[in-house]
TORKOL-4160 file (C-alpha; in steps of 0.2 Angstrom, whole numbers, padded with zeros to 4 digits, m for minus):
345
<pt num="1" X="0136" Y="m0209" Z="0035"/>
<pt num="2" X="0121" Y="m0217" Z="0026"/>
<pt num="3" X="0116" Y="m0232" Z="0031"/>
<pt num="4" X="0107" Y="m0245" Z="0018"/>
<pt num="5" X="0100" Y="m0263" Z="0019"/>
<pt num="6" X="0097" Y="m0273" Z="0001"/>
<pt num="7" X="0085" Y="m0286" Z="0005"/>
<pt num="8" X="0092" Y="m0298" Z="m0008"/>
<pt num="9" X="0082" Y="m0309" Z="m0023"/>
<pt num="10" X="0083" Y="m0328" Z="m0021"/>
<pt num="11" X="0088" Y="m0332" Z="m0037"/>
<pt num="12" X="0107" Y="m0331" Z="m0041"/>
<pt num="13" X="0104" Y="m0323" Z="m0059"/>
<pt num="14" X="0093" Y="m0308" Z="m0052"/>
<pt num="15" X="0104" Y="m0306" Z="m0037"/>
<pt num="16" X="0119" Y="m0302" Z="m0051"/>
<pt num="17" X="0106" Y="m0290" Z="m0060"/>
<pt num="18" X="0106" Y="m0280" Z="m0043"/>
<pt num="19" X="0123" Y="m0276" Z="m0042"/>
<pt num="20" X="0123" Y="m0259" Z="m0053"/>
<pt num="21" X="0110" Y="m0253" Z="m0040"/>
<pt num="22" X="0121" Y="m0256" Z="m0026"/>
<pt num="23" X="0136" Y="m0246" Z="m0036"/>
<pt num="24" X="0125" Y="m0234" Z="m0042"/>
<pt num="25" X="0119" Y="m0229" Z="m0024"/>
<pt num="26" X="0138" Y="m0228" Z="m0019"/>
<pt num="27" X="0139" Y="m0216" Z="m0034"/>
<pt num="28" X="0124" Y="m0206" Z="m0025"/>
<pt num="29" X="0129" Y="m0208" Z="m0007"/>
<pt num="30" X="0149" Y="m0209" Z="m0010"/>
<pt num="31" X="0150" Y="m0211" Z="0011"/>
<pt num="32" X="0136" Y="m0224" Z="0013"/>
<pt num="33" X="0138" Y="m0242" Z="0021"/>
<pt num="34" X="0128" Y="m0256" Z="0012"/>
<pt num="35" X="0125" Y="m0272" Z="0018"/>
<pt num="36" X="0115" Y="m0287" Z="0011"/>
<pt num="37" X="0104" Y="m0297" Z="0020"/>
<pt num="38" X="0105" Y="m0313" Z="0009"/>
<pt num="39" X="0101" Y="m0331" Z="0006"/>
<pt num="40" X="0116" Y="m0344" Z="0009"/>
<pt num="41" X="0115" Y="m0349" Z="m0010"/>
<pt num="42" X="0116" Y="m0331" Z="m0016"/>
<pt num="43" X="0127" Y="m0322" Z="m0002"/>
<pt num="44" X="0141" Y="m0327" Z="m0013"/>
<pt num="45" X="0136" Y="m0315" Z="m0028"/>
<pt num="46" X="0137" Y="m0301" Z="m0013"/>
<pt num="47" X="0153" Y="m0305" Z="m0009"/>
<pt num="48" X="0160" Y="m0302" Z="m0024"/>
<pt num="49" X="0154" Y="m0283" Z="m0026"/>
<pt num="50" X="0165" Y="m0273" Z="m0019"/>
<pt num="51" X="0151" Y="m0261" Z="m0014"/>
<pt num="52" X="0143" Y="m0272" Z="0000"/>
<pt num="53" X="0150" Y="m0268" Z="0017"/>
<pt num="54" X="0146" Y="m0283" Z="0023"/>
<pt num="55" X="0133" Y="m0300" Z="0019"/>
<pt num="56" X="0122" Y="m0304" Z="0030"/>
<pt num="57" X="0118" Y="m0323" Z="0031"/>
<pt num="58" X="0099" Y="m0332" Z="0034"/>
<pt num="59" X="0091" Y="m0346" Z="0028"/>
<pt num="60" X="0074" Y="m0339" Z="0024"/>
<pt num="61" X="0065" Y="m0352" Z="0014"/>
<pt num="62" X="0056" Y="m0351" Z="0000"/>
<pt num="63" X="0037" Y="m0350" Z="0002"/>
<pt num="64" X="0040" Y="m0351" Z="0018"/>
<pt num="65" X="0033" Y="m0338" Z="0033"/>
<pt num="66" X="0046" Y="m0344" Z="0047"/>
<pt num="67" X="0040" Y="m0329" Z="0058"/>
<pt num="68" X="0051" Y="m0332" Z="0073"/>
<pt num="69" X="0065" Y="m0329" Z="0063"/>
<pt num="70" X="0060" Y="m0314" Z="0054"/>
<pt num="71" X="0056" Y="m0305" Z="0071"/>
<pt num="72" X="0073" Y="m0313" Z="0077"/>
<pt num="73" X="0083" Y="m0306" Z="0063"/>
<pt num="74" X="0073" Y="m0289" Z="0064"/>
<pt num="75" X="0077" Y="m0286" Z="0081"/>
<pt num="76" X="0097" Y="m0289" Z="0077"/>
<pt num="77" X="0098" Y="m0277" Z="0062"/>
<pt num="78" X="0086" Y="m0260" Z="0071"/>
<pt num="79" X="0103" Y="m0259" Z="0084"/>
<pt num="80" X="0110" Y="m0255" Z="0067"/>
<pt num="81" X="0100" Y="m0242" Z="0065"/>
<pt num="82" X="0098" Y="m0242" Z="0043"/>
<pt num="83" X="0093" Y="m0226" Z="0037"/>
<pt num="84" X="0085" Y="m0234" Z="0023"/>
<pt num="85" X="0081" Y="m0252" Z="0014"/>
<pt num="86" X="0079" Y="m0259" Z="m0004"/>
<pt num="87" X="0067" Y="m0272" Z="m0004"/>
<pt num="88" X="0071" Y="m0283" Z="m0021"/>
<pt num="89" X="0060" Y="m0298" Z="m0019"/>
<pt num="90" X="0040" Y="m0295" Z="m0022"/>
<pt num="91" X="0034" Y="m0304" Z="m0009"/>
<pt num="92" X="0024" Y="m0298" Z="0008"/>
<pt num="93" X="0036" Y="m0308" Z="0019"/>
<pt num="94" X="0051" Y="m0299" Z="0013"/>
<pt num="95" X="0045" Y="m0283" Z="0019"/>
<pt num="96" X="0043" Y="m0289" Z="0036"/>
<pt num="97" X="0059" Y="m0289" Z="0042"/>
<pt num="98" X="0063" Y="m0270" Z="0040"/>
<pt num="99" X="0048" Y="m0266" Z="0044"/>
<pt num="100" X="0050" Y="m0273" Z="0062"/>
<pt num="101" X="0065" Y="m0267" Z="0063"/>
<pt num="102" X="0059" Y="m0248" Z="0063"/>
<pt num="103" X="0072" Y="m0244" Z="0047"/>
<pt num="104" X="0061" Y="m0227" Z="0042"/>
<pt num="105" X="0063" Y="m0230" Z="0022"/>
<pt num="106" X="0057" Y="m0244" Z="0015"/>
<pt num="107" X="0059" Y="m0244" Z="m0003"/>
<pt num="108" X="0051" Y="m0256" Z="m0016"/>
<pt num="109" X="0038" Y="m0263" Z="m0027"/>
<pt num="110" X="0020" Y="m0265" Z="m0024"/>
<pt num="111" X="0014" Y="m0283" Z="m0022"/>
<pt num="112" X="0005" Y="m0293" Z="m0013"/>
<pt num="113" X="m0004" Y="m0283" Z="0001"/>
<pt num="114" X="0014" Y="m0274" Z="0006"/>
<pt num="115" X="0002" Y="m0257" Z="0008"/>
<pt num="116" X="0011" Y="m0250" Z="0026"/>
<pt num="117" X="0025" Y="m0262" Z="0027"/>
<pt num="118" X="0035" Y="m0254" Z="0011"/>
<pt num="119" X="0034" Y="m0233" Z="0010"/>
<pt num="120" X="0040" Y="m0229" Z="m0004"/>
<pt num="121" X="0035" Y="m0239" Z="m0019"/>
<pt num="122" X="0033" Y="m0241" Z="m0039"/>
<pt num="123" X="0021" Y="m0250" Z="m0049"/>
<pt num="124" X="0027" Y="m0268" Z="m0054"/>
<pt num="125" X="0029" Y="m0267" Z="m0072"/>
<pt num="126" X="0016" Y="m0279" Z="m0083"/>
<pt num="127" X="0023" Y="m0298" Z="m0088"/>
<pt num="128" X="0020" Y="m0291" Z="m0106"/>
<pt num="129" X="0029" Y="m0275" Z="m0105"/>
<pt num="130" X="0045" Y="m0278" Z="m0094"/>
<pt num="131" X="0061" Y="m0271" Z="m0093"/>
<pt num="132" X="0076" Y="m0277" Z="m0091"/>
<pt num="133" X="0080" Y="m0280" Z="m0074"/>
<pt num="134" X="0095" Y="m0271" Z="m0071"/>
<pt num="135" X="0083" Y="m0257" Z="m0076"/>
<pt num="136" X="0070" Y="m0264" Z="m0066"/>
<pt num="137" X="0083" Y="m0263" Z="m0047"/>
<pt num="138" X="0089" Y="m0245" Z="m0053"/>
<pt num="139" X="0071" Y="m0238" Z="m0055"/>
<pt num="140" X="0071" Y="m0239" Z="m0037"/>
<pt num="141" X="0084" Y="m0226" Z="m0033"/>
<pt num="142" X="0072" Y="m0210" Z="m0039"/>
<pt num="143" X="0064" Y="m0214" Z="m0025"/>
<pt num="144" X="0077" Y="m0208" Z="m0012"/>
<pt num="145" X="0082" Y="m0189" Z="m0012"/>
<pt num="146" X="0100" Y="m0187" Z="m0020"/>
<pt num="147" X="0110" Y="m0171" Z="m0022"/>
<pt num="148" X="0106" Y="m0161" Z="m0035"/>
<pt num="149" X="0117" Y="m0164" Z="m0053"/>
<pt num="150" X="0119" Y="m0182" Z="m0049"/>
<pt num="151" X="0111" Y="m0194" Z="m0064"/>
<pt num="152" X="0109" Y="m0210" Z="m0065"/>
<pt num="153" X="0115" Y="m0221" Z="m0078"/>
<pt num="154" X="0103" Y="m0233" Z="m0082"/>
<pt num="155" X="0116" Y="m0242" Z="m0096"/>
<pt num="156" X="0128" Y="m0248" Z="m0079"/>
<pt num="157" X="0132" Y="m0267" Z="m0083"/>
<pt num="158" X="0133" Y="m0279" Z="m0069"/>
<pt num="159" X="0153" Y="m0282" Z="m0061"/>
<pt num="160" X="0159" Y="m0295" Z="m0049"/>
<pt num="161" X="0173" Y="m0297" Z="m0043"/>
<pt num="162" X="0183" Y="m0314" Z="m0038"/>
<pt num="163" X="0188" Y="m0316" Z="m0019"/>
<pt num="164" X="0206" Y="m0321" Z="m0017"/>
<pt num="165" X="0201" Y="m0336" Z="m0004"/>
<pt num="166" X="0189" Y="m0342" Z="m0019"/>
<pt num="167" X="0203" Y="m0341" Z="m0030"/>
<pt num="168" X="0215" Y="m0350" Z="m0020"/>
<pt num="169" X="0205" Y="m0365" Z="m0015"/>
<pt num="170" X="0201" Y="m0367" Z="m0035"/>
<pt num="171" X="0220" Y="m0367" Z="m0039"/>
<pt num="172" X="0221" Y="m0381" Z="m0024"/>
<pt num="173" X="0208" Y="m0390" Z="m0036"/>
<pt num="174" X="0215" Y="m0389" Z="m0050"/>
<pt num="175" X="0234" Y="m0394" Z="m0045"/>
<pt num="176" X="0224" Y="m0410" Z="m0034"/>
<pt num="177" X="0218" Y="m0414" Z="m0052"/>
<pt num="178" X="0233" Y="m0409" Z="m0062"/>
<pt num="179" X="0222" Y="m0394" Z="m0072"/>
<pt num="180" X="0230" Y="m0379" Z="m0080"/>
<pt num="181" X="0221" Y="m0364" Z="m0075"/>
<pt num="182" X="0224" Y="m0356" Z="m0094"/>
<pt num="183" X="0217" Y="m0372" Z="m0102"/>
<pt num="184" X="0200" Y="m0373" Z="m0094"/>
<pt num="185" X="0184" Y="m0371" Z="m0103"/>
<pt num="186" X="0165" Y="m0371" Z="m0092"/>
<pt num="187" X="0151" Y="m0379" Z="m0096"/>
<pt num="188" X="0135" Y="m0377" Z="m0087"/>
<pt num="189" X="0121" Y="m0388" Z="m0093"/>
<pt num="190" X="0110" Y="m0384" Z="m0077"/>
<pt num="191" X="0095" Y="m0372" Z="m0076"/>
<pt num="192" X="0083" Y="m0372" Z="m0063"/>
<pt num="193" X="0067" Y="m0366" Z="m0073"/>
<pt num="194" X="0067" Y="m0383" Z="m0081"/>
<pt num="195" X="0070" Y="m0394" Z="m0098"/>
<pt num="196" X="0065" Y="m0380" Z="m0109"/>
<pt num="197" X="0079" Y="m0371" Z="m0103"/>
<pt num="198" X="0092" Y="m0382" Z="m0106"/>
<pt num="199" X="0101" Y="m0388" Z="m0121"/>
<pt num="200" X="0103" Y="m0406" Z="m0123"/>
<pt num="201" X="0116" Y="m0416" Z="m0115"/>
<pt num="202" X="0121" Y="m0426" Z="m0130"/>
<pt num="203" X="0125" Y="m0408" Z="m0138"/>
<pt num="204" X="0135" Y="m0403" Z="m0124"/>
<pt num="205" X="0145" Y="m0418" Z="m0124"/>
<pt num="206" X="0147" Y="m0418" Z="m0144"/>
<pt num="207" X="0156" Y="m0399" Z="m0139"/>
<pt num="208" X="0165" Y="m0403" Z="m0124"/>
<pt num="209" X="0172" Y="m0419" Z="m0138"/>
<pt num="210" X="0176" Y="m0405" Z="m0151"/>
<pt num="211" X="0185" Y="m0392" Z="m0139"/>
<pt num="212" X="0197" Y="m0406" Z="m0133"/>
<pt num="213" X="0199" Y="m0411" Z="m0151"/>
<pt num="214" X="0205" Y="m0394" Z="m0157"/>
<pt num="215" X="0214" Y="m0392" Z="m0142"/>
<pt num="216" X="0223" Y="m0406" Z="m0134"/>
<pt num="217" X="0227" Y="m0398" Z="m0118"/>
<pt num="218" X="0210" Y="m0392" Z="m0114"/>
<pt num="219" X="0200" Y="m0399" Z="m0100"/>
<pt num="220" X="0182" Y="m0398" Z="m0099"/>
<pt num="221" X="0174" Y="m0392" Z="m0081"/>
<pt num="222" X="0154" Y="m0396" Z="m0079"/>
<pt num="223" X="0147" Y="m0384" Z="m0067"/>
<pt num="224" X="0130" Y="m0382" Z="m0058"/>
<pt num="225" X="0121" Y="m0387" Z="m0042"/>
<pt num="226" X="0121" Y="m0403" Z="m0035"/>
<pt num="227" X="0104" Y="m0406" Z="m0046"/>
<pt num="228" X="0113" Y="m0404" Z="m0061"/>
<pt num="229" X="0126" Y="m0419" Z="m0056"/>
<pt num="230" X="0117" Y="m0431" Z="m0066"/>
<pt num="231" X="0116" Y="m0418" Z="m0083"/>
<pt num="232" X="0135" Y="m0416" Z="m0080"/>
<pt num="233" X="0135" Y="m0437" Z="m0075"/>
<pt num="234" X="0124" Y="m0437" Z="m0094"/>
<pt num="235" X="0134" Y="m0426" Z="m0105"/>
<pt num="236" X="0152" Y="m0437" Z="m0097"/>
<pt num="237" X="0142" Y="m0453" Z="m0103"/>
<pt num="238" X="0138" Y="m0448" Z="m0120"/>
<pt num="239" X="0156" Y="m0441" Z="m0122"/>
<pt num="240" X="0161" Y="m0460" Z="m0117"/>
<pt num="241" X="0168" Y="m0454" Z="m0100"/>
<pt num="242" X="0180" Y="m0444" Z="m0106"/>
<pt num="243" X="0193" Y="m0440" Z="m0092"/>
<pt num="244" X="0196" Y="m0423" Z="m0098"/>
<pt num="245" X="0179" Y="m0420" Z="m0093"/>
<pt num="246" X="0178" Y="m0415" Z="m0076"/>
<pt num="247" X="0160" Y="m0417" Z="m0066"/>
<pt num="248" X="0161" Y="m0404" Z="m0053"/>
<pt num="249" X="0141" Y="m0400" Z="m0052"/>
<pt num="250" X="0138" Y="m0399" Z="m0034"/>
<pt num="251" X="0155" Y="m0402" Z="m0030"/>
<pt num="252" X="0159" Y="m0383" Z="m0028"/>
<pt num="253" X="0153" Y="m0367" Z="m0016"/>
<pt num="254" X="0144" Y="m0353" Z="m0027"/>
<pt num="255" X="0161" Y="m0343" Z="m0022"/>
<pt num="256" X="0171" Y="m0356" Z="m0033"/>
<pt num="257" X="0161" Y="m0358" Z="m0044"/>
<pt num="258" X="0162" Y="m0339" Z="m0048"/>
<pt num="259" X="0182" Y="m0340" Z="m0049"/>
<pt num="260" X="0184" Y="m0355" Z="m0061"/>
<pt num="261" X="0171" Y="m0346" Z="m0072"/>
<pt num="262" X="0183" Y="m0330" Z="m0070"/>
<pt num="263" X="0198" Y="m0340" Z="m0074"/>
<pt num="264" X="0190" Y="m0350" Z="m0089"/>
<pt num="265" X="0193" Y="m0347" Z="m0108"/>
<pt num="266" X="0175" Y="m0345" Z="m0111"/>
<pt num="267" X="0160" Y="m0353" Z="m0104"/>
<pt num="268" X="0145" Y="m0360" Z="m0113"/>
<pt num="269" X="0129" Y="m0361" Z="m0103"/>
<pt num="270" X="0109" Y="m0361" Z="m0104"/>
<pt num="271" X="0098" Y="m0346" Z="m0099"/>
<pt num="272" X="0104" Y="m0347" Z="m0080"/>
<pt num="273" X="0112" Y="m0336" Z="m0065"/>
<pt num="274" X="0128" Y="m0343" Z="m0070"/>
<pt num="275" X="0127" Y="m0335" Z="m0088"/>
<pt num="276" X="0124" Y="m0319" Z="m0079"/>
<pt num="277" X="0139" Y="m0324" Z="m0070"/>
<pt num="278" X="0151" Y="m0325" Z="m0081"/>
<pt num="279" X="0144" Y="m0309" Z="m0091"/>
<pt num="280" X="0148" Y="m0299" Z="m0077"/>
<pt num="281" X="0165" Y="m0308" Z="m0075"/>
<pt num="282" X="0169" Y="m0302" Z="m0093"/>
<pt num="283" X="0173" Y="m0319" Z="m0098"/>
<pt num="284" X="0172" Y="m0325" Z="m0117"/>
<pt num="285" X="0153" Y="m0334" Z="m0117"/>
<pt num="286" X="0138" Y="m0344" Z="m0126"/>
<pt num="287" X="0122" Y="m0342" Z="m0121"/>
<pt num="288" X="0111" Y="m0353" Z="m0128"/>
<pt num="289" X="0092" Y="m0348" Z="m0125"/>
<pt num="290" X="0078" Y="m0358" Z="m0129"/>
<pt num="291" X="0058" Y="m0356" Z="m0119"/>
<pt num="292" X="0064" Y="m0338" Z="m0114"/>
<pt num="293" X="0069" Y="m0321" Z="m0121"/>
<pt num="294" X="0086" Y="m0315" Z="m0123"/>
<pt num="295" X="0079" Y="m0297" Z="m0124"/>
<pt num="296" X="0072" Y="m0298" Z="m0105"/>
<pt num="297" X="0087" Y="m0307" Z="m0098"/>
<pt num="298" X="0102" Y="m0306" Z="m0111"/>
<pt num="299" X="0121" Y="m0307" Z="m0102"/>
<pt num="300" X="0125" Y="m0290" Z="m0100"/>
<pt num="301" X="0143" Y="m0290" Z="m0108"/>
<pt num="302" X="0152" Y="m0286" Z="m0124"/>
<pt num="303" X="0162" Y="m0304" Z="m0124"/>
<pt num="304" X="0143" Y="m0314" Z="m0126"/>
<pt num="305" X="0137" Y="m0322" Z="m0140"/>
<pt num="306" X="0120" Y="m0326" Z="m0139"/>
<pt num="307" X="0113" Y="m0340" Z="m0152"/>
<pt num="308" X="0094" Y="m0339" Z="m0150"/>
<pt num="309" X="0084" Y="m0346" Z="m0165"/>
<pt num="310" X="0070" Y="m0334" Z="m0162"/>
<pt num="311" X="0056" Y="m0351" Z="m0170"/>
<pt num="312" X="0038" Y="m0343" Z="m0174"/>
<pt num="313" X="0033" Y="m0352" Z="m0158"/>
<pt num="314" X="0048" Y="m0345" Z="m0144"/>
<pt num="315" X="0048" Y="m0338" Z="m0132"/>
<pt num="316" X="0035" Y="m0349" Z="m0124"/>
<pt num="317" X="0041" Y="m0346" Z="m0106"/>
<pt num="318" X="0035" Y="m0365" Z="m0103"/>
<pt num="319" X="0042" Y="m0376" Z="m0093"/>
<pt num="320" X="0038" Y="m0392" Z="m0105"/>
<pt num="321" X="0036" Y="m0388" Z="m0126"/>
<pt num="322" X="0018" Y="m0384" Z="m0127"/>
<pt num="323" X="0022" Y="m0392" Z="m0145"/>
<pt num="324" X="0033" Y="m0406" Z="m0138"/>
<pt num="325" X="0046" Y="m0404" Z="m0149"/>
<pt num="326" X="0059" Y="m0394" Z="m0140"/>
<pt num="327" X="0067" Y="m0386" Z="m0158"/>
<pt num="328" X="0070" Y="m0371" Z="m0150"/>
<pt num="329" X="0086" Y="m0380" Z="m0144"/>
<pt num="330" X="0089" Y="m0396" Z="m0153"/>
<pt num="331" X="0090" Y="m0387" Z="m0168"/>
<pt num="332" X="0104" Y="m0378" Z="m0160"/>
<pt num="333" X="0120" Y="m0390" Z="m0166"/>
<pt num="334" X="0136" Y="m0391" Z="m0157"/>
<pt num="335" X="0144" Y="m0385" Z="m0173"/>
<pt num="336" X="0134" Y="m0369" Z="m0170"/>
<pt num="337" X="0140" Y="m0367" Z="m0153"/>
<pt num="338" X="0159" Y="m0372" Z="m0157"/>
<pt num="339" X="0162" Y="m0360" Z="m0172"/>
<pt num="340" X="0153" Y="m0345" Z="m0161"/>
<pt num="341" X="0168" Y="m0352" Z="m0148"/>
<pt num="342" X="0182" Y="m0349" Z="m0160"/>
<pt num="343" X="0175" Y="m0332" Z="m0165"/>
<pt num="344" X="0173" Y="m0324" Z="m0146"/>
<pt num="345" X="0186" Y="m0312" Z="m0142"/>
């Protein structure tokens, strides 16, 4: 039996993007164990792919060296003697941990000074000339031997799947607040890369207005981080404090987060991991895109709508208009967003 260790991205969208790579190398090594050495805030998309034998939890900081731990959590994971690691993030302290824990293949991309720590390696792509990064994780497998006759398929989209624990501590939720599971919609006015990211809150609120209008059962559930409470705080003022809009921005885990998406009628959200979320839930979405391009990180799933206005000046990859305008999403109306509603399938 194989042994493998993912070294996991930190951010909850790239972490999703993975998840073909780990199914693909179960594809290659059908027999193979994989487990994910992970973040707290993005162990949750890990345990939601069925590939991953088990999640590995630490909290390894951002920007952050926190050498005593590395050498730590090194030494726990050599007694379980990986054959191989998959090293997602770019940075030089990723690599130290299976690098002191003797794992013999350490596969990833070159960057900053990681000559030595990683031994099998690709060039990072250029800014201007990236792929896609389910495309950009899978590149990694030629770089393990695989029997002969096995392809890979670079067009895998990415799958989770919902935890029945998850599941059940959102039915509690919702039968505290007197919910419906088939009338929820999710909303996620959050995205961590900043403003130009993010469609107003007054449009989100005008929507959330004209769901419950059409349909006078619905109830509106805001999701995010606990940074995005006041957006969600925002959009429920603007909406005059509708109580069928529901402010549960940093009032979930990730894990149930991920099963109210799953159990949504369709979710509407910015350019953020949730999107790629509910994309590879399956659910009916909107993604609105506004600084960045839908071609690099477009939700991988055939129930998306993406409404992009594709301006002369986008995408800017700012975090604040250069041109202070912010069109690229203003000029998005909720009538835009609600008729693309009605016509998901």
């Amino acid at each position: 039996m194989i042994r493998i260790l993912i070294i996991a991205p930190n951010w909850i969208g790239d972490a999703v993007m993975s998840q073909p790579l780990l199914a693909t190398l179960k594809v290659i090594y059908p027999q193979s164990q994989i487990d994910v050495l992970a973040s707290p805030w993005v162990a949750p998309i890990y345990r939601a792919c069925t590939e991953v034998h088990q999640v590995l939890e630490a909290r390894l900081e951002h920007q952050q060296l926190q050498w005593g731990l590395r050498k730590q959590l090194a030494k726990q994971l050599e007694s379980n003697r990986y054959d191989a690691c998959f090293i997602l993030p770019n940075s030089l302290k990723s690599a130290l941990i299976p690098w002191l824990a003797n794992i013999p293949l350490r596969i990833g991309y070159r960057g900053e000074m990681r000559f030595g720590l990683i031994n099998l390696s690709l060039d990072n792509p250029s800014k201007t000339n990236r792929p896609p990064m389910v495309n950009h994780y899978l590149a990694l497998c030629d770089l393990m031997e695989h029997p002969e006759g096995i392809e890979i398929n670079t067009s895998v989209d990415p799958k989770l799947n919902i935890s029945p624990a998850a599941k059940q501590s959102v039915s509690t939720k919702l039968q505290a607040v007197a919910i419906e599971k088939k009338s929820i919609y999710v909303l996620c006015p959050g995205a961590e890369y900043g403003v130009t990211k993010r469609w107003p809150t007054e449009h989100f609120a005008a929507l959330a207005q004209q769901l419950i209008a059409n349909e006078p059962n619905a109830h509106i559930i805001l999701l995010g981080s606990r940074g995005d409470y006041a957006l969600g705080e925002s959009i429920r003022a603007h909406a005059n404090n509708d109580s069928k809009i529901h402010n549960w921005c940093g009032d979930t885990t990730l894990d149930e987060a991920i099963a109210l998406i799953g159990m949504s009628k369709a979710l509407v959200s910015n350019d953020s991991g949730l999107m790629h979320v509910g994309a590879a839930l399956k659910v009916p979405q909107v993604a609105i895109f506004g600084s960045s391009d839908p071609h690099h990180t477009p939700p991988l799933s055939d129930k998306a709508k993406v409404i992009w206005l594709n301006l002369p000046c986008s995408p800017c990859h700012k975090k604040e208009c250069p041109l202070g305008h912010l069109k690229c999403l203003k000029d998005i109306s909720p009538e835009n967003v609600f008729e693309a509603i009605q016509n998901l399938h």
